[in-house]
N, C-alpha and C positions, 0 to 999 in steps of 0.2 A: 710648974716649969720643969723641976727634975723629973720629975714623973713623964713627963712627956718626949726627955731629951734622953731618958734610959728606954722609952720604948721605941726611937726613933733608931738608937745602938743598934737593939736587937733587930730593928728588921732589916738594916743595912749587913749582918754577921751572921743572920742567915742567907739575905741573899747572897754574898760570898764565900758562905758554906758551898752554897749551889753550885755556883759559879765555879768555884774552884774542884767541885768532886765531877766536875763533866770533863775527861779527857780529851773528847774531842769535839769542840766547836769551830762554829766563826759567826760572826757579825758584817753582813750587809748593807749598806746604804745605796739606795740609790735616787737621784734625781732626774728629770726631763724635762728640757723645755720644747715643745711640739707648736710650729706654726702649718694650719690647715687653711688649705686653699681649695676650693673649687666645691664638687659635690661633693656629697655624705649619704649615709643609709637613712639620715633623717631627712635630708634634702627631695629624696625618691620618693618619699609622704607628702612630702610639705614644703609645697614651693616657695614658704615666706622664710627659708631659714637660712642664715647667715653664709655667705661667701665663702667668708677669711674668719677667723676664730682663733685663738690662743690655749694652749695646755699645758698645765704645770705639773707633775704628777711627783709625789716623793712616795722611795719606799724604802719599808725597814723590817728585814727579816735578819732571823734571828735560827741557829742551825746546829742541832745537837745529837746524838745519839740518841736524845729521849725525845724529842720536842722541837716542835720545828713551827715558830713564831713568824707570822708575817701583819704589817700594814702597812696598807698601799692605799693614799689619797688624790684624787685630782682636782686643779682646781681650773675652771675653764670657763669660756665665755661664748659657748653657742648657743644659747638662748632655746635651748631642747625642753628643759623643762621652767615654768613658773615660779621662781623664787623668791617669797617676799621681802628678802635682806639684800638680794643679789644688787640691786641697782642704788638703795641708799646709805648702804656699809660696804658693798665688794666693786664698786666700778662696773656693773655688771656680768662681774662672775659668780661663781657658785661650788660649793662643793660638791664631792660624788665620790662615795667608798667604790673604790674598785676591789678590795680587798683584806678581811679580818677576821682572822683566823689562827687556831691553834690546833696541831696535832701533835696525839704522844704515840707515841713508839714503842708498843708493849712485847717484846718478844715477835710473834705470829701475829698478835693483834694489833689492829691500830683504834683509833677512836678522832675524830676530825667534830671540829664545830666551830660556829663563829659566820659572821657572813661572808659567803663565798660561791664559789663554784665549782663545783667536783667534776671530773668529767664522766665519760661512757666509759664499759668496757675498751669500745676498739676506738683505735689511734684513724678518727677519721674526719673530716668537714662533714660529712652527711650523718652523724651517729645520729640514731632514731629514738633511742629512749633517755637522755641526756643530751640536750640541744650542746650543739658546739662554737657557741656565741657565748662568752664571756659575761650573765649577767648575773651578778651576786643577788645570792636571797637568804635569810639567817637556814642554816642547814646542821646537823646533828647527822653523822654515820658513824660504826661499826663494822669494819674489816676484818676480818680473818683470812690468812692466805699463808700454806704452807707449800711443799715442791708435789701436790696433786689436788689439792681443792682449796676453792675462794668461797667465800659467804662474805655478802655486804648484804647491809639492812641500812638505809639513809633517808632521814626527817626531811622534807625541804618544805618551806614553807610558801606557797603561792602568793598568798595576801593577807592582810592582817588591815583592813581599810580604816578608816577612821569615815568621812565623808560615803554615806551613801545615798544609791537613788533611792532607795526604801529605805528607813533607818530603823524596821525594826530585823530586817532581812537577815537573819546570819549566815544562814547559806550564801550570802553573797557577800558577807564581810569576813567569817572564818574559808578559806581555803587553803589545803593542804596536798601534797602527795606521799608517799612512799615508795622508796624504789628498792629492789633485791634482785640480788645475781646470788645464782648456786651454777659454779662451772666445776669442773673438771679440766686437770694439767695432765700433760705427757710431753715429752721431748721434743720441746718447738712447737705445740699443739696446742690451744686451748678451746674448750667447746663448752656452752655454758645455757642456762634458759634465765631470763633476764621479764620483770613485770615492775608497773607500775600499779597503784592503787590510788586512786584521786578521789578524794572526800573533804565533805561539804561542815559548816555547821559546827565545826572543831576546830582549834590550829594545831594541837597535837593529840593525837590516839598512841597512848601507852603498846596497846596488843599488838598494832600495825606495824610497828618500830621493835619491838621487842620478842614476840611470838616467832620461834624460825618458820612454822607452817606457810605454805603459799600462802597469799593475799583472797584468795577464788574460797578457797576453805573458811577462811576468816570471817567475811561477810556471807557466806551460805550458811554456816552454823548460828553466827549471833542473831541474824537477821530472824532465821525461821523460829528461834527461840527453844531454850533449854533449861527449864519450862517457856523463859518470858523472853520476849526479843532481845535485844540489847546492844549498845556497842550504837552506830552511826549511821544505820541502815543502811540505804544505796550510795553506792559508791561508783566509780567509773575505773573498769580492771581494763590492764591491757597487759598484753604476753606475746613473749615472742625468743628469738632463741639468738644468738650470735655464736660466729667461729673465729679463729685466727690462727695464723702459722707464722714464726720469725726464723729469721737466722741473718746471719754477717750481712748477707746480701740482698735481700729481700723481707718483705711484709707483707701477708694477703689476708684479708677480711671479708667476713659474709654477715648482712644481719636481716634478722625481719622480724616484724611487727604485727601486732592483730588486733587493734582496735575493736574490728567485731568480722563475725564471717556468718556468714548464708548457710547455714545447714538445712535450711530447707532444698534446696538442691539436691539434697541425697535422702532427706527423710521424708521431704514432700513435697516433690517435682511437681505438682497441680496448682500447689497454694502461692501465696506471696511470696516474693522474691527482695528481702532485704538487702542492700548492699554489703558488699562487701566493704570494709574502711582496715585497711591494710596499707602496712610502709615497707620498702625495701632498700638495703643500700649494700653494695660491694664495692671493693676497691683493692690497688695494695701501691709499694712504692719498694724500688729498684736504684739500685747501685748498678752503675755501669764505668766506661774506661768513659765516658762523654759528662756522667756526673749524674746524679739522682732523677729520678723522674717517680712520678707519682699521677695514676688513673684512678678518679674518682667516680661514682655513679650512687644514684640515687629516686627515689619515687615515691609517690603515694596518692592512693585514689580520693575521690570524692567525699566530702564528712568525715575523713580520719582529724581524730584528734579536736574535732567538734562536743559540745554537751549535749545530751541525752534530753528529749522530749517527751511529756505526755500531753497528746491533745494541744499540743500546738503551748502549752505551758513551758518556761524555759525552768533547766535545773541547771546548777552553776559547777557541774561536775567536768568540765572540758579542761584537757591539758594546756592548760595555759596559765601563766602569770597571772593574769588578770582577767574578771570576768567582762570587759572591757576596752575599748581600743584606743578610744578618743577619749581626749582630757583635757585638761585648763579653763574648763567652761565652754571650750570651742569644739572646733573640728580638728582641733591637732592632732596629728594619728601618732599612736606609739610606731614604731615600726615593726611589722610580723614577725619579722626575723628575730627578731628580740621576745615576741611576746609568747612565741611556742617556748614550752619547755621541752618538747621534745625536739624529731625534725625541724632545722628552724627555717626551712622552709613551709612545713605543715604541710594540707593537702593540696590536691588537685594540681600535682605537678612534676617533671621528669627535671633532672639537673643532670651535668657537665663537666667535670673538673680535672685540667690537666696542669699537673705542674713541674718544672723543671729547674735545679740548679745545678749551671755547668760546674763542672770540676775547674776550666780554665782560668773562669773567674772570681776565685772567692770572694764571699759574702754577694752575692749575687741570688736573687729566690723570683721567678716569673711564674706567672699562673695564665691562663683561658679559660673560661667558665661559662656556657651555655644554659640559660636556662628557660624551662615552657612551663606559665605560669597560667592558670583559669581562674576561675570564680573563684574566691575564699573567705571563708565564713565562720572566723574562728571561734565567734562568742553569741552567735546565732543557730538555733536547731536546724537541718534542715534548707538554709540559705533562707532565700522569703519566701520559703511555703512551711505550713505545719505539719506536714509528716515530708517522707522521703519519696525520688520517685523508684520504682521498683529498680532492679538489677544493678551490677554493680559499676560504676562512672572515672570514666577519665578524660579530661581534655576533650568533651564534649558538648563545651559552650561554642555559641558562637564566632565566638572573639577570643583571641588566645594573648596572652602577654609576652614577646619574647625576649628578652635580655644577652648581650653576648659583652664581655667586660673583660680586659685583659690589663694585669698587674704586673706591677718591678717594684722589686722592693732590694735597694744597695747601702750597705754601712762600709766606715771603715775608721779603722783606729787614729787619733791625732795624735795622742799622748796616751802613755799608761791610764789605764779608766776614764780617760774621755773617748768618747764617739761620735760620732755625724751619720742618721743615715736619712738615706730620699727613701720614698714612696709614692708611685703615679700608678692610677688606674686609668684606663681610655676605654667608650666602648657606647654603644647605642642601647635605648631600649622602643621596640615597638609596642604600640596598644598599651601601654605605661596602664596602669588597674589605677580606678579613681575610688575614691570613697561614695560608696552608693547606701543612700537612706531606706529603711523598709520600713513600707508601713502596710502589706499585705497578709502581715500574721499576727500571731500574739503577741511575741517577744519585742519587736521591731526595734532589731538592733542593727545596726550597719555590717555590711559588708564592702570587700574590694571588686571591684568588677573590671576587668578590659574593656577599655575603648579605643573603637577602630581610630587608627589617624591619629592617635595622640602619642608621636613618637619623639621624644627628646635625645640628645648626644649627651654622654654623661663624662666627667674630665673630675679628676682631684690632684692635684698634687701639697706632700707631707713630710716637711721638713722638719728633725727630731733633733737634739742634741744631749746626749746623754752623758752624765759624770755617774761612777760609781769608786767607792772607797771599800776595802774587804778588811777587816781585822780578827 
């Protein structure tokens, strides 16, 4: 018992060792209570899903010159996912990390880990090689960034399945990425080349995370072997480059993506014409005497961000969360937006985004958002054929999806650290994309499709109340 009550001392004397040698902190809390009404991004899957729903979320970060501690829980009751505690311990709810994570503060460097979601280089809704939807996955980076270059090298973990359709499959129960920026800084300027590496069969590769060499060099050397192969073999590389410019008044951004490109076009104008699977997005956002405004855009053609095929055989190398879409034993769809880890629109599609907060009225934030959605086939080669069709595609089915969704989003202070704010979206969607079965290839994995006439009104409104406490 003494033994136990001198070691309980020492760990309380040194954590106020700690505590007390950090000159500058603070301590966060925060709580919410969120009543949701109307649709949802899960509701535009899945027409069986709740109305009205409840959200509890607390958070507790933690803020230092070194270290900078956060957890963020929710506890909710949309019935999104299968829970086998939810209805005979929680009244029907459930939990869901939104957020767990630790960063240290090393000088130049930083170091980040824990489950969470890191974002892209650029400050954008459309970013292309870090989706800009909020979904935690256990993740590992390394940052470096002084006043003329950044180097990031960061782990993310796709999947780790427990439950599969093949159980001895690991490529389809280990899935990983890698993602790295080498930019360059100047005066307002940043210009950078930006890659992912998606591998199969492993959940973390040492050399991928830690080697600074490109990704493209990595798997060309091990693969062709030095004497002996080695390392993960094929892998799914993508490259691409981003820019930005800031200052007091403005923010401008460029990015692109290369999933894969056609060089036959210039090397063999006669032969096969592979698609092109390419993403794009620009934008920027402006201070004016009227109050912010913010132009968004974005794209990407046909099979970006799809797995890799032989002979009609599926590989599980596609950028996405999951090799997968539908779960619970059913048809329940995750929803896309969620499931790219890149664009989280993914392919075969143009998007729209304007958004504005008048100066007039603070705390005031409105959006419109236009978007032209096709066939998408994120966890299928190809859609339901076994290879591609030649040249490169966009917005060349039949049936096209359209979407046009306009937001408001108002808070405003009751009391010191309490708040109240609304939330309403309004907006139609035409040819709404259904979940379509395949069974014309090998894989025969679902896809979304557009159907004519199947157009619904989409309406939410989100009432939040927020306490937070600072010490």
């Amino acid at each position: 018992m003494e033994k136990r009550r001198i070691n309980k001392n020492l760990i309380l004397s040194i954590a106020l060792i700690i505590l007390l040698s950090l000159n500058v902190f603070s301590l966060e809390v925060k709580t919410s209570a969120i009543y949701n009404y109307g649709d949802s991004i899960f509701s535009l899957y899945n027409s069986n899903t709740p109305k009205t729903y409840f959200e509890f979320i607390s958070n507790l970060t933690y803020l230092s010159e070194n270290i900078h501690f956060n957890a963020d829980v929710s506890f909710l009751n949309n019935k999104a996912y299968n829970d086998p505690f939810s209805e005979s311990y929680y009244g029907g709810f459930y939990f869901y990390i939104n957020d767990g994570s630790i960063s240290l503060n090393l000088g130049n460097s930083k170091i980040s880990f824990g489950k969470t979601h890191l974002g892209d280089m650029v400050k954008s809704p459309y970013s292309l090689f870090v989706s800009s939807v909020n979904y935690p996955r256990n993740t590992l980076e390394y940052r470096y960034e002084d006043d003329k270059f950044i180097y990031v090298t960061r782990w993310i973990e796709l999947n780790n399945l427990i439950n599969l359709i093949n159980s001895s499959n690991l490529q389809e129960k280990y899935r990983s990425a890698n993602y790295k920026v080498y930019a360059v800084k100047f005066p307002n300027i940043r210009f950078g080349y930006e890659e992912v590496n998606v591998y199969i069969g492993k959940n973390f590769d040492f050399e991928y995370f830690a080697n600074p060499i490109p990704g493209f060099f990595i798997q060309y050397v091990n693969s062709a072997g030095r004497p002996y192969p080695e390392g993960l073999g094929e892998s799914n590389f993508i490259m691409g480059f981003f820019g930005d410019y800031s200052d007091k008044e403005k923010y401008l951004y460029t990015q692109i993506l290369i999933d894969d490109i056609n060089m036959n076009r210039f090397l063999h104008p006669d032969s096969y014409q592979n698609p092109d699977k390419i993403a794009w997005s620009f934008g920027g956002s402006f201070s004016t005497n009227v109050g912010k405004i913010e132009i968004h855009h974005a794209g990407a053609t046909k099979y970006t961000f799809q797995p890799s095929s032989e002979s009609g055989n599926q590989m599980y190398c596609g950028y996405t969360y999951f090799p997968y879409f539908t779960y619970n034993g059913t048809n329940t769809i995750f929803p896309l937006e969620m499931l790219y880890a890149g664009y989280k629109y993914g392919e075969n599609n143009l998007a729209f985004l304007i958004n504005y907060s008048p100066n007039f009225v603070s705390n005031l934030k409105t959006s419109l958002e236009y978007v032209i959605l096709g066939e998408r086939s994120p966890v299928n080669p190809w859609n339901d054929l076994t290879t591609f069709k030649e040249g490169t595609h966009l917005l060349d089915d039949p049936v096209l999806e359209h979407r046009l969704v306009g937001n408001a989003n108002y808070s405003f202070k009751i009391l010191d650290g309490l708040n109240i704010w609304l939330n309403t979206s309004l907006g139609y969607i035409w040819n709404k994309s259904e979940l379509t079965e395949v069974t014309t290839d090998n894989v025969k994995k679902p896809l979304m499709r557009p159907v004519s006439g199947n157009n619904i009104p989409f309406f939410s409104l989100v009432v939040g109340l927020n306490f937070e406490f600072n010490f």
